[in-house]
DRENLORO-698734 format. One line per field, with one value per residue (C-alpha): x, y, z; residue in one letter. Coordinates in steps of 0.02 Angstrom, whole numbers, plus 32768, in hexadecimal, padded with zeros to 4 digits. Example, Ala and Ser with C-alpha at 12.3 -4.5 7.8 and 13.67 -1.06 7.14 Angstrom:
% DRENLORO-698734
X (8267:82AC)
Y (7F1F:7FCB)
Z (8186:8165)
resn (A:S)
END
This chain:
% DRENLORO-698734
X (DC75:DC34:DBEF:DCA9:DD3F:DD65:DDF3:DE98:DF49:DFB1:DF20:DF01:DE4A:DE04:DD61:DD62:DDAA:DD13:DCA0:DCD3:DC09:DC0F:DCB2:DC70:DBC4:DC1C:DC1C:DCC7:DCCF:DC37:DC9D:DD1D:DC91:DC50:DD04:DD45:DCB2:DC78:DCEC:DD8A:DD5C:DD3D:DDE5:DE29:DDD3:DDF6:DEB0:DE9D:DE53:DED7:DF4F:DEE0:DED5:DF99:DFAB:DF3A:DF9D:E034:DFDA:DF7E:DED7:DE54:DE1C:DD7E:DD18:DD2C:DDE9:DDEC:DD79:DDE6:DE8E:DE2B:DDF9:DEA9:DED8:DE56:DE93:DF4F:DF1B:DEAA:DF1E:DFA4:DF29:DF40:DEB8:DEAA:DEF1:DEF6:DFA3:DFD1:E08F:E0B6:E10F:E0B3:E0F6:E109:E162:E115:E04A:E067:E0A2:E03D:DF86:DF31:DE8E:DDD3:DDE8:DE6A:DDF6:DD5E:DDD8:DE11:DD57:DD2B:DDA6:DDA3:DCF1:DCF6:DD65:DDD0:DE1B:DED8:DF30:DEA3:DE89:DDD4:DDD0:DE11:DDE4:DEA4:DF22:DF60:DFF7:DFDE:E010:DFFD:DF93:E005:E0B6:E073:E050:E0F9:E142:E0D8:E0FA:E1CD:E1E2:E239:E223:E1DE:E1C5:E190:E140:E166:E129:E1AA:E24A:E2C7:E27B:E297:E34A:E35E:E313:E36F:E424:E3F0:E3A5:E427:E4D2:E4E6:E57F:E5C5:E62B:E5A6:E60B:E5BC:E600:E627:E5A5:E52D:E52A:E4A2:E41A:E386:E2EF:E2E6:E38D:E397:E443:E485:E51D:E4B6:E417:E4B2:E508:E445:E441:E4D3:E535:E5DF:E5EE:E686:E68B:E6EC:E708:E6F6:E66A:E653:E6C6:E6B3:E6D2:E6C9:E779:E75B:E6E0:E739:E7DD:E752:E70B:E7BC:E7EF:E74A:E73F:E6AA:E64D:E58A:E549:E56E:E4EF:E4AB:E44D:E3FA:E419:E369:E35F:E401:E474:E535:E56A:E5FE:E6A3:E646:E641:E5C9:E5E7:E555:E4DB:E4FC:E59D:E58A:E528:E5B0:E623:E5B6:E593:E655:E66F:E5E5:E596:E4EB:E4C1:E444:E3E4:E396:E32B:E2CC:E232:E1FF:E1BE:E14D:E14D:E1D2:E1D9:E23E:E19C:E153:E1FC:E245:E2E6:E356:E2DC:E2FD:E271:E268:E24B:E2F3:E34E:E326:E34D:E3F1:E420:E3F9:E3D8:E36F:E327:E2C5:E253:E1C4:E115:E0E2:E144:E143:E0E8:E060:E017:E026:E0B3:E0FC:E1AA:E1BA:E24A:E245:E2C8:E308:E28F:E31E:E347:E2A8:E269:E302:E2D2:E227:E259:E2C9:E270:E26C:E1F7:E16C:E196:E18E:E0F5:E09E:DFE8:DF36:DF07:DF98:DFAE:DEF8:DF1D:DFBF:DF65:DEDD:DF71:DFC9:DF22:DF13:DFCE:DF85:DEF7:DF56:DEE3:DF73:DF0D:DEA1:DF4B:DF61:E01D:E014:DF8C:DFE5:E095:E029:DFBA:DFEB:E024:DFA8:DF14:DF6D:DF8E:DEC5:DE9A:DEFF:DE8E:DDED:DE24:DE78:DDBB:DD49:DDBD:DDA2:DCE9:DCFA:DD66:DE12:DE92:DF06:DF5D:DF9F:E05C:E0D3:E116:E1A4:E155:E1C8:E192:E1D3:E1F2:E293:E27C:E2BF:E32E:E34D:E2BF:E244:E197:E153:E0AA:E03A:DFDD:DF83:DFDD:DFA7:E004:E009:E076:E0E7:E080:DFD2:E029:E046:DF96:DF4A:DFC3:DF9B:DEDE:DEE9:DF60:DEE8:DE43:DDD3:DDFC:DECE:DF31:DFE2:E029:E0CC:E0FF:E18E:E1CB:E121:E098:E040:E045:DFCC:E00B:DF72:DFDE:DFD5:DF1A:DEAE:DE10:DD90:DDF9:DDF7:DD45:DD8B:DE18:DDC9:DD56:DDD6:DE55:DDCB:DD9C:DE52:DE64:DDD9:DDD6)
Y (D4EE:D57D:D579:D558:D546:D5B8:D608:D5AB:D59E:D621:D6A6:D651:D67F:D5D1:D5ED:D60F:D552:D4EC:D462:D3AE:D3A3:D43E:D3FB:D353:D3B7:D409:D3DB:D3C6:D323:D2DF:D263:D23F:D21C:D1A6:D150:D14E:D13F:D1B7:D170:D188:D21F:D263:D23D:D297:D33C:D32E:D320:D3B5:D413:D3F9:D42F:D4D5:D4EB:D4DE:D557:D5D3:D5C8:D5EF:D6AB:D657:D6A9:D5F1:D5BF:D5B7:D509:D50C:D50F:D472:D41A:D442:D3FF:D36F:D347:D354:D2EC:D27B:D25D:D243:D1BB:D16F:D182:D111:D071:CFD8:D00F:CFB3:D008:CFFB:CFBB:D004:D007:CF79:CF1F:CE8C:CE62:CF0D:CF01:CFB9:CF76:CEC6:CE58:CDD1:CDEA:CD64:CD4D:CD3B:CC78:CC8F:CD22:CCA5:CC30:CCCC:CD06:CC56:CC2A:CCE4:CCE2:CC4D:CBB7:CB68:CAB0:CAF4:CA82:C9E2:C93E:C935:C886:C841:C8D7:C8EA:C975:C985:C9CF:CA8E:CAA9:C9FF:CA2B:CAB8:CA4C:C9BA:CA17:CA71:C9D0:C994:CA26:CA2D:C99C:C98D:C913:C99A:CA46:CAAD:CB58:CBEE:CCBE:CCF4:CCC7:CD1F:CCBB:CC1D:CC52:CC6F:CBD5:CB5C:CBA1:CB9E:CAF7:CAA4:CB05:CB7D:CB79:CB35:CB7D:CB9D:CBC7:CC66:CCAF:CD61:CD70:CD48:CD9D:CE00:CE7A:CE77:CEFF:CF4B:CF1B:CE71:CE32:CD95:CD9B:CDEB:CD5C:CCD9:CD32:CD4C:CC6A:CC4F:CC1B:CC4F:CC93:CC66:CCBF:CC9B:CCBA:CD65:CDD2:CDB2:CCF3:CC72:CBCD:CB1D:CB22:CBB3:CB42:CAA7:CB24:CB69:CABC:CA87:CB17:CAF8:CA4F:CA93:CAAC:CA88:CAE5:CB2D:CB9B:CBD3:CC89:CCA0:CD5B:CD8C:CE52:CE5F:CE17:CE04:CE15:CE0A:CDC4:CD50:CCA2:CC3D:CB7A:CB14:CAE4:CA18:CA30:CA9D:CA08:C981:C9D5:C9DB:C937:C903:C966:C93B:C9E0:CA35:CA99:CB0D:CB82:CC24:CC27:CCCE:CCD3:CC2D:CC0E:CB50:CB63:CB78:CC21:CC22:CBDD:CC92:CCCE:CD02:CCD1:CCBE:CCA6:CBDC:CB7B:CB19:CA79:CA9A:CAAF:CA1C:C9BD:CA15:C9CC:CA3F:CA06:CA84:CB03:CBA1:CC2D:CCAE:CC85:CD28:CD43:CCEB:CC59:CCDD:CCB0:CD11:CD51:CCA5:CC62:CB86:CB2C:CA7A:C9F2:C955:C90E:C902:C9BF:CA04:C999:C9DE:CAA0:CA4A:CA2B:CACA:CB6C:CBD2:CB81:CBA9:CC6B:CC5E:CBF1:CC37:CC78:CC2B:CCAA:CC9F:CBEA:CBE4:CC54:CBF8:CB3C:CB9B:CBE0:CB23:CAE4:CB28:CB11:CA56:CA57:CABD:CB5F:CBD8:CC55:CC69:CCA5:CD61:CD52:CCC9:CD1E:CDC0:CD72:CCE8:CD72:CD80:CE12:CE15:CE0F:CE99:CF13:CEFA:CF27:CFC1:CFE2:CFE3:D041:D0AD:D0C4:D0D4:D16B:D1AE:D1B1:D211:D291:D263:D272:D1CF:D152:D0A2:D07F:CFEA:CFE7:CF87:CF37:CEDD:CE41:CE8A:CE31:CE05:CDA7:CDC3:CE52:CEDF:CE69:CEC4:CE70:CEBD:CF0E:CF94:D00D:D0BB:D164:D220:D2B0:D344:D3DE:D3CD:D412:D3CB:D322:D31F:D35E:D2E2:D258:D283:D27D:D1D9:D19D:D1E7:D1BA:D129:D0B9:D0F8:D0CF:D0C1:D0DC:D107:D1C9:D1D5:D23D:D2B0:D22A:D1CD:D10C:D09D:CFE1:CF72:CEC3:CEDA:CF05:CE95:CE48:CEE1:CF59:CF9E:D004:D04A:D072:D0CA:D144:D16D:D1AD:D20D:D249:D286:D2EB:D345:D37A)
Z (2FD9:2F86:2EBC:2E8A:2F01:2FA3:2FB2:2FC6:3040:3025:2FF0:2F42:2F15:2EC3:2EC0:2E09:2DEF:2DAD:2DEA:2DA9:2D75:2D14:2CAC:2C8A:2C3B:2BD2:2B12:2AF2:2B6C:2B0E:2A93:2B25:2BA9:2B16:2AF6:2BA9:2C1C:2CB1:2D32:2CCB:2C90:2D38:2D64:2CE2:2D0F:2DC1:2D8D:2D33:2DA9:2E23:2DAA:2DA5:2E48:2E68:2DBF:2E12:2EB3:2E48:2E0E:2D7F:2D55:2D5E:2CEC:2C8A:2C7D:2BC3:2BE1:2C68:2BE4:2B56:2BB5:2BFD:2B42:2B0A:2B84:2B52:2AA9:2ADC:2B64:2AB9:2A38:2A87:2A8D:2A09:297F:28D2:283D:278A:2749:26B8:26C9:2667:26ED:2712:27B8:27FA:28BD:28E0:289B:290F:288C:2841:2846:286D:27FE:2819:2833:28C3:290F:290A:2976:29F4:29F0:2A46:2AB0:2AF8:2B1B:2B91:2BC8:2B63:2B58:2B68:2BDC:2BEF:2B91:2B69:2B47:2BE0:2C62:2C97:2C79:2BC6:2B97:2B73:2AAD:2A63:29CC:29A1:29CB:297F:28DB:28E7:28F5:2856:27F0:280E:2817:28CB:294C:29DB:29F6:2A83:2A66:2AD9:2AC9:2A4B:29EA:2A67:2AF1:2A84:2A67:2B0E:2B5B:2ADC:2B08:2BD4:2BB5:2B58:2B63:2C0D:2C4D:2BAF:2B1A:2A79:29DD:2964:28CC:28D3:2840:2891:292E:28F6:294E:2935:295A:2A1C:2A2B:2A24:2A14:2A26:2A91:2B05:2B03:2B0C:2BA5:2BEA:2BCF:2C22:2B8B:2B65:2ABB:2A49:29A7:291A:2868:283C:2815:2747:273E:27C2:2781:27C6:27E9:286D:28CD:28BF:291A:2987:29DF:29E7:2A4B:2ABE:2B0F:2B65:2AD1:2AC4:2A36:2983:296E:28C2:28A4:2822:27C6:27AA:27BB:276B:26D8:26C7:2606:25AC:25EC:2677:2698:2714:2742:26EB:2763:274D:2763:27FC:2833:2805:2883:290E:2904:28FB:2986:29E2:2A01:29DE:2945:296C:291E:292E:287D:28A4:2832:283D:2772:2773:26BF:262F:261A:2584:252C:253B:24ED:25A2:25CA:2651:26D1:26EF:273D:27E8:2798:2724:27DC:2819:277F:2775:2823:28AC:2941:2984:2933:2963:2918:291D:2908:28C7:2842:27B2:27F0:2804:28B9:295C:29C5:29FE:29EE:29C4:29DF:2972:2976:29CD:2A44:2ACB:2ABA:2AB9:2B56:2BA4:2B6F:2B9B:2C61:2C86:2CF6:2C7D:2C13:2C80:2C91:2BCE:2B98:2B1B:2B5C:2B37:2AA9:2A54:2A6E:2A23:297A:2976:295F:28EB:2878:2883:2853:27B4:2788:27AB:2737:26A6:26C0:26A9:2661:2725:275C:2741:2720:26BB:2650:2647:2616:2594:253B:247B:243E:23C8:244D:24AC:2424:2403:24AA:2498:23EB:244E:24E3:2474:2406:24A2:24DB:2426:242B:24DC:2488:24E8:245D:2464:2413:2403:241A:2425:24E4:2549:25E8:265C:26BE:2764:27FC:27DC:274F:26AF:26D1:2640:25CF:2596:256E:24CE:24EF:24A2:24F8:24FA:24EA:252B:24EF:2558:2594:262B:26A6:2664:2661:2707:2744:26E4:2735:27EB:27C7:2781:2824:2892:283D:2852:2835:2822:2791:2775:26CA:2688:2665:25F7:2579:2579:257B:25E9:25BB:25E0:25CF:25AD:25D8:2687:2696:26F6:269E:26C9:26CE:2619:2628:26CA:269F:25F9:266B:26E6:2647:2610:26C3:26D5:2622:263E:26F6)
resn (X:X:X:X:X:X:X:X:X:X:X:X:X:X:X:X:X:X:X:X:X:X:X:X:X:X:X:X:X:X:X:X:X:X:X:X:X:X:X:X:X:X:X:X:X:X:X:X:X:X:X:X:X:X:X:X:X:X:X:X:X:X:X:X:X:X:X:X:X:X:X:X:X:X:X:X:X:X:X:X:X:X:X:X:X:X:X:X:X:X:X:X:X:X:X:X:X:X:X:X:X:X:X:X:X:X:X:X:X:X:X:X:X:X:X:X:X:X:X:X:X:X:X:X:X:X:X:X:X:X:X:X:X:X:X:X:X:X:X:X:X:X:X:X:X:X:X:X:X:X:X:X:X:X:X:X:X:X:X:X:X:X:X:X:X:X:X:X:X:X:X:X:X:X:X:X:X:X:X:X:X:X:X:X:X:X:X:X:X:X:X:X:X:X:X:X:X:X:X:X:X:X:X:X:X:X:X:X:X:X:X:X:X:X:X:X:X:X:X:X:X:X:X:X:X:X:X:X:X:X:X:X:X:X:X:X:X:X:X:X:X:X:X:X:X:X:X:X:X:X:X:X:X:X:X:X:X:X:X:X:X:X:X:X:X:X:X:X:X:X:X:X:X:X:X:X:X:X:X:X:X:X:X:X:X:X:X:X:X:X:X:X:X:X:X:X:X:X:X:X:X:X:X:X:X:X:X:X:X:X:X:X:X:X:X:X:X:X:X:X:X:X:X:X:X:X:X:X:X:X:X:X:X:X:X:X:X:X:X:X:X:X:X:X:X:X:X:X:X:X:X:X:X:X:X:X:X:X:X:X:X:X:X:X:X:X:X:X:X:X:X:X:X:X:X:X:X:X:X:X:X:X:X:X:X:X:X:X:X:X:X:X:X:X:X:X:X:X:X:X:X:X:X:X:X:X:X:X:X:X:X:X:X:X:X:X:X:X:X:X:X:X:X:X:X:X:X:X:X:X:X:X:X:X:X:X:X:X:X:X:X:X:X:X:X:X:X:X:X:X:X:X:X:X:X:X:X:X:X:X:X:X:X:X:X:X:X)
END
């Protein structure tokens, strides 16, 4: 070919179109050549240069190299922006769906750091040189910390849902309230996991009163019947002229009728929650107490771990959940399953506080309003105008709907349009942060900040205000 391209079919002149060396020279690639690599980067610009060529083809003048390199960087930080990158949380949400939940902690990280770098014990008894049974650390202290006789652990809670009702009701009647036929985030409903199981759903009561009367009807009416199945409301709350069954009494009928009671818990709380004045988010081990027979939940929500789902209960029922196909297609993977038993672990040993959820939902108020104070002073000696302010967190996840957690946190002032400048460059900075805009400030929540994070955070507030 000549110095650029020859001329084209159909009479197009391309030999203005430039070389793919002469692109990739050019300065505007340098920090994507540095952040992609050569051979991706290449790709990129060849792409784009068939795109000019067919543009040029079409009675487009060609374009100059400073032009590919500028669309190839573009394109660059599009294909960059959209991979998982930490950020600063400084909604006040502590398990935010949108940030990945629960973080997980340095201790937890140590754990991930070595399993990931080499081979890992996962599914082998070390003392005897046969196969072990994959999980037992993290079902055994399930088991120890609910109470229940078993539990299996699986990827997530809707998997656990799902594999309990295929396990031990398909093809059999399960009887729901209408109250509870909830959905959850990316459209997870109920009667459509339950019709996924193979369970036929019976509802009854209606959507604010269903009372043990309406069961009791319910069963009658089914002779097929394998299941009541308990949800718990955790992203939303009925008030006013409702009424629930108690959950013992739920349980008395299922055992005089000889059915199930299940239970989809959702966030999955180990400890009492109402301790750190949160209510209405009831803990596994108050479940199985209260006479479920199965119960299932998320790992990474309240109980602070990684995405994981745990079904605990009779040893009978979750051998049989244990046994069916499914479980396979939804075993939880080796780094989870590893963060999983190094969460567990310190739930064992009482070291709440190594658990970032625990920490952030634990912290005094007192301790948080003073870490407000001094982010609020270090952004005073840099000249950034703020101040401190009582906030309203939430503990997110699904847990403790319309609750908020009292916070404090770190206020900017600024006109509409400067407000939102200074927002995007503190999303798109390094590292990003996410804080709350309302009502004409920017509010930075200090509860959900990670140990670290408060210098950070600091520079990259003062980065954004002044440009």
């Amino acid at each position: 070919m000549g110095e650029e391209e020859t001329r084209g079919t159909g009479g197009a002149d391309l030999r203005g179109i430039p070389r793919v060396d002469r692109v990739l020279a050019n300065p505007s690639l340098t920090q994507a050549k540095q952040r992609l690599g050569v051979a991706v980067l290449t790709r990129l610009v060849r792409r784009a240069l068939d795109e000019a060529r067919d543009a040029v083809r079409g009675g487009a003048p060609c374009p100059s190299v400073e032009e590919v390199a500028l669309r190839v960087s573009a394109h660059a930080e599009r294909t960059l922006g959209t991979r998982a990158r930490r950020v600063i949380n400084a909604t006040g949400v502590v398990l935010h769906t949108n940030l990945g939940r629960a973080p997980l902690g340095a201790r937890v990280a140590e754990a991930l750091a070595r399993s990931a770098a080499g081979y890992t014990s996962i599914e082998i008894d070390l003392a005897t040189g046969r196969r072990g049974r994959r999980g037992a650390f993290a079902e055994d202290a399930l088991c120890e910390l609910s109470g229940a006789e078993a539990s299996l652990v699986v990827n997530n809670n809707a998997a656990a849902v799902l594999l309990m009702l295929g396990a031990l009701a398909a093809g059999r009647s399960v009887v729901v309230s209408r109250g509870e036929l909830v959905e959850i985030g990316g459209g997870f409903r109920v009667p459509e996991v339950m019709a996924r199981s193979g369970a036929r759903l019976v509802e009854v009561g209606t959507t604010n009163k269903t009372r043990i009367a309406d069961y009791a009807r319910a069963l009658d009416a089914a002779p097929d019947a394998a299941a009541i199945l308990r949800v718990h409301q955790g992203n939303f709350r009925q008030v006013g002229f409702v009424e629930r069954p108690e959950h013992r009494a739920l349980a008395a009928l299922a055992r005089e009728r000889k059915v199930l009671l299940l239970e989809d818990l959702g966030g999955g709380a180990i400890v009492d929650l109402e301790s750190l004045g949160l209510s209405g988010e009831p803990s596994v081990r108050s479940s199985v107490e209260a006479g479920s027979d199965v119960v299932c939940f998320s790992t990474d929500k309240v109980l602070g771990g990684p995405q994981g789902g745990a079904i605990v209960g009779r040893a009978d029922l979750v051998a049989a959940c244990r046994k069916d196909p499914l479980a396979r297609a939804l075993r939880l993977g080796r780094l989870p399953l590893v963060a999983l038993e190094a969460t567990l672990a310190a739930y064992l040993e009482g070291d709440l506080d190594v658990i970032p959820t625990m920490a952030a939902l634990r912290a005094p108020l007192s301790a948080v309003r003073a870490r407000a104070e001094r982010i609020q002073g270090e952004l005073a000696r840099e000249g950034v105008t703020s101040s401190v302010v009582e906030l309203g967190g939430a503990v997110g996840g699904g847990a403790c709907a319309e609750e908020p957690l009292p916070s404090f946190g770190v206020a900017l002032e600024a006109a509409g349009g400067e407000l939102a400048t200074i927002a995007e460059r503190l999303r798109v900075g390094e590292p990003p942060v996410l804080p709350r805009v309302q009502e004409g400030r920017i509010l930075f929540d200090v509860r959900t900040l990670l140990d670290g994070e408060d210098a950070p955070l600091t520079a990259a507030i003062i980065s954004a205000v002044k440009g």
